[in-house]
Structures are given as structure tokens and as C-alpha cells.
Backbone as numpy.savetxt, mean C-alpha at the origin, in Angstrom:
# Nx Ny Nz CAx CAy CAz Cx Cy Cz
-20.42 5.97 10.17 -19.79 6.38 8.93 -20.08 5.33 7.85
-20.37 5.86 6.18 -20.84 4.84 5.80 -19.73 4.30 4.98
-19.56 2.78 4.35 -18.28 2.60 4.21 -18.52 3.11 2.50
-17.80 3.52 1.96 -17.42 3.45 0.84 -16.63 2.15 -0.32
-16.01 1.96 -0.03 -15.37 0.71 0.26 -15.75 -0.44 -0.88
-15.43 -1.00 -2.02 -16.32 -2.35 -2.90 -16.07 -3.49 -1.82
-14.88 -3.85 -1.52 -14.62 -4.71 -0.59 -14.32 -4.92 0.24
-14.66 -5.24 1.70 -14.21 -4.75 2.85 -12.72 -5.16 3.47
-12.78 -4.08 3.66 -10.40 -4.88 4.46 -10.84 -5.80 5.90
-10.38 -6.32 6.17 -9.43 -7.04 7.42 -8.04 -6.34 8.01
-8.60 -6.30 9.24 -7.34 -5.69 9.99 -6.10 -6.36 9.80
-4.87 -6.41 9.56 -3.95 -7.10 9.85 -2.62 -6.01 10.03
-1.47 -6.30 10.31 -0.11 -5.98 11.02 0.75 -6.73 10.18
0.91 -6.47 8.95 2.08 -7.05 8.14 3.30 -5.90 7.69
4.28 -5.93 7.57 5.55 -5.18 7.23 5.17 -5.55 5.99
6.04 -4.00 5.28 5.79 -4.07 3.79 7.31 -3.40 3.18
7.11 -3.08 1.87 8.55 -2.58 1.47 7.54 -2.12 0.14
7.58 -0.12 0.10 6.92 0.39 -1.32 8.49 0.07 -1.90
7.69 -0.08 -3.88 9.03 -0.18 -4.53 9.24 0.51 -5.55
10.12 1.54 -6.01 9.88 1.96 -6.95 10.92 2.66 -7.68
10.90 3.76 -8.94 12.10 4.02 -9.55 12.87 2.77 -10.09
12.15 2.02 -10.72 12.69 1.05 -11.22 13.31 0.34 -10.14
12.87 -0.36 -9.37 13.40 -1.01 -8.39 14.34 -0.13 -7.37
14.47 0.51 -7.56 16.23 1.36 -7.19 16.11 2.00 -6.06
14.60 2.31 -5.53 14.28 3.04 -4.14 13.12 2.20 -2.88
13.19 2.04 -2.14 12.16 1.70 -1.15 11.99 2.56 0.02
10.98 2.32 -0.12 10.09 2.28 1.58 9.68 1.88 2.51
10.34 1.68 3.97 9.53 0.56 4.26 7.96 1.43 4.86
6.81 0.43 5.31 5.78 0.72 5.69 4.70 -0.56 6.35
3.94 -0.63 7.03 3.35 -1.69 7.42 1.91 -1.26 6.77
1.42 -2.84 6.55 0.11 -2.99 5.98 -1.16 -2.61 7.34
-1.62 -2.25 7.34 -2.98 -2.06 8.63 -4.27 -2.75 8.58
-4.57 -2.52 6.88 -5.58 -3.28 6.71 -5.60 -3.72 5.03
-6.78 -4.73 4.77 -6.21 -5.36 3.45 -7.45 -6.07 2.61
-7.76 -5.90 1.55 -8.59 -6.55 1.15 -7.96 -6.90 -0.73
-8.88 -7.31 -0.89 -8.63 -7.89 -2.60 -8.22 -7.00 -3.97
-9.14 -5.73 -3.41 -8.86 -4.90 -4.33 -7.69 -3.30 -3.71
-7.80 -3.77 -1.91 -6.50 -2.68 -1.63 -6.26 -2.69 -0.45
-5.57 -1.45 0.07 -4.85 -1.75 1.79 -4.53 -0.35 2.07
-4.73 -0.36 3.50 -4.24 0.61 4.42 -2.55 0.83 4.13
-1.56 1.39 4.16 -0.33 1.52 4.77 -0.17 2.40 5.32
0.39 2.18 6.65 1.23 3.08 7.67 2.57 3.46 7.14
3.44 4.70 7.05 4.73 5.17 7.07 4.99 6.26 7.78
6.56 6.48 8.10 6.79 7.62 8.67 6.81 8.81 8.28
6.76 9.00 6.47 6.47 10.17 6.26 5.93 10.13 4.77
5.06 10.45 4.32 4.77 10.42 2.63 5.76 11.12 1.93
6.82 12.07 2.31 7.50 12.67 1.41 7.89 11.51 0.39
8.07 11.92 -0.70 8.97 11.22 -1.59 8.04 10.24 -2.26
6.71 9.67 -2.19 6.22 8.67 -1.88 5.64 8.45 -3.09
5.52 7.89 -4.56 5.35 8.31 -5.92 3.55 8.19 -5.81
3.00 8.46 -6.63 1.56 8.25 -6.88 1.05 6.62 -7.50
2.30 6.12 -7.69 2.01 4.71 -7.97 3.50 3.74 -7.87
3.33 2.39 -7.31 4.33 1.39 -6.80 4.27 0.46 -7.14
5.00 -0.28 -6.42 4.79 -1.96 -6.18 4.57 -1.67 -4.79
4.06 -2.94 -4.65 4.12 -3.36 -2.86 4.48 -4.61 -3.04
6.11 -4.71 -1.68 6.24 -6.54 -1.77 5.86 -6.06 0.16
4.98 -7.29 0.61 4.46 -7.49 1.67 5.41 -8.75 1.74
5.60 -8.68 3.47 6.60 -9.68 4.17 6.03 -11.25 4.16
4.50 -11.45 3.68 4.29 -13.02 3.51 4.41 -13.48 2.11
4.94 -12.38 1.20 5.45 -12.70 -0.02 4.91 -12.22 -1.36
3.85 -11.89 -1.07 2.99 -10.90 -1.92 3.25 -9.89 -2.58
3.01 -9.68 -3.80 3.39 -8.28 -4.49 2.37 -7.25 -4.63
1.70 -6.40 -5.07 1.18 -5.70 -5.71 1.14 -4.43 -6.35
1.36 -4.35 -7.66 1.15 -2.55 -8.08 0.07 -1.72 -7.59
0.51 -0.74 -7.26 -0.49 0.08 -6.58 -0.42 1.46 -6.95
-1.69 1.86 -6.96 -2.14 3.86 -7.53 -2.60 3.90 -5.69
-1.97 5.25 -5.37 -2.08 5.87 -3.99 -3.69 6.83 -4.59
-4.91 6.27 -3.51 -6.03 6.88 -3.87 -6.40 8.05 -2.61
-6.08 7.95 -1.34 -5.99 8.72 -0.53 -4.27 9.15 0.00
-3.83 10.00 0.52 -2.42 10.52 1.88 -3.07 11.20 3.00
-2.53 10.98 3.81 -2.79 11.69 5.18 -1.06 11.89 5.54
-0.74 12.72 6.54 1.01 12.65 6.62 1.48 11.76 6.64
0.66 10.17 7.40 1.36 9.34 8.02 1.04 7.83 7.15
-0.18 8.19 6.38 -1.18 7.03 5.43 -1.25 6.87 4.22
-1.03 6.20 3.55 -1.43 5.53 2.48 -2.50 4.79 1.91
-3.84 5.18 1.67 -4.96 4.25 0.97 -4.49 3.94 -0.50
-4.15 2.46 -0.65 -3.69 2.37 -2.24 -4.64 1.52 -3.06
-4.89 1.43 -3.84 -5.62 0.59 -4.70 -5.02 -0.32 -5.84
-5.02 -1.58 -5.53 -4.48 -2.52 -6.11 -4.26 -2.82 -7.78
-3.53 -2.48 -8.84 -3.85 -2.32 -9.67 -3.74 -3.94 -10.60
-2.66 -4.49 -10.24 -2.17 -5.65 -11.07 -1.48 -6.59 -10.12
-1.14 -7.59 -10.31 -0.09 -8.24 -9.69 1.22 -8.03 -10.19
2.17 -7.85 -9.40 3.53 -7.08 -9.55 4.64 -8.43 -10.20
4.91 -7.93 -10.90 6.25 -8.53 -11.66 7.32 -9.01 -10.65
């Protein structure tokens, strides 16, 4: 398969928390994979799940994010800014 991809991810297993509605709602979700410009997330269900977030990742990291792929269970997001 050929990658599409500008930058390639690294596997990793980090817990995450989507954020959004003005702070006022979360998600949790784990990171799968990760690179500079974006990341895998795993969740239990996309319902509800906005077309764009924050991400605070459990080693402290933020990022705004536009959701570029869903699958029921996936999230491909693309990194837009660093999160406030």
C-alpha cells in the first residue's frame, strides 16, 4: 500500500482527552500513532465527535485538530495549531 502520508507516524500507545464545546465536553481516546503534522486516535464510538478539537495527550501536549478521515472506531486528525 502506498503511503500517502507527508510525514510518517510512529507507533505509540498514549491516552488522550478530545476537547471541545468550549472546553465543556471531552472524550477520552488513545493516540496509536503520531507524527508532526498528525495522529491516529482510537475511541469507542465517533458519535458526537466534532469535525475539529483540541487534543490534550497524557505527556502533556496539546493540539488543535481537523478530523481528515472516521471509521466507527478511528480518528485520522490533522494537526492544525498548537492548542491554547
Amino acid at each position: 500500500m502506498e503511503e500517502k502520508r507527508s510525514k510518517p507516524r510512529r507507533r505509540v500507545f498514549k491516552g488522550a482527552i478530545i476537547v471541545f464545546n468550549e472546553r465543556r465536553s471531552t472524550i477520552d481516546c488513545t493516540v496509536r500513532n503520531l507524527s508532526e503534522s498528525g495522529a491516529l486516535l482510537v475511541v469507542i464510538s465517533i458519535v458526537g465527535v466534532p469535525d475539529a478539537f483540541d487534543l490534550q495527550v497524557s505527556d502533556g501536549t496539546r493540539h488543535s485538530c481537523r478530523v481528515v478521515r472516521r471509521t466507527p472506531t478511528q480518528l485520522g486528525v490533522e494537526f492544525l495549531a498548537a492548542a491554547d
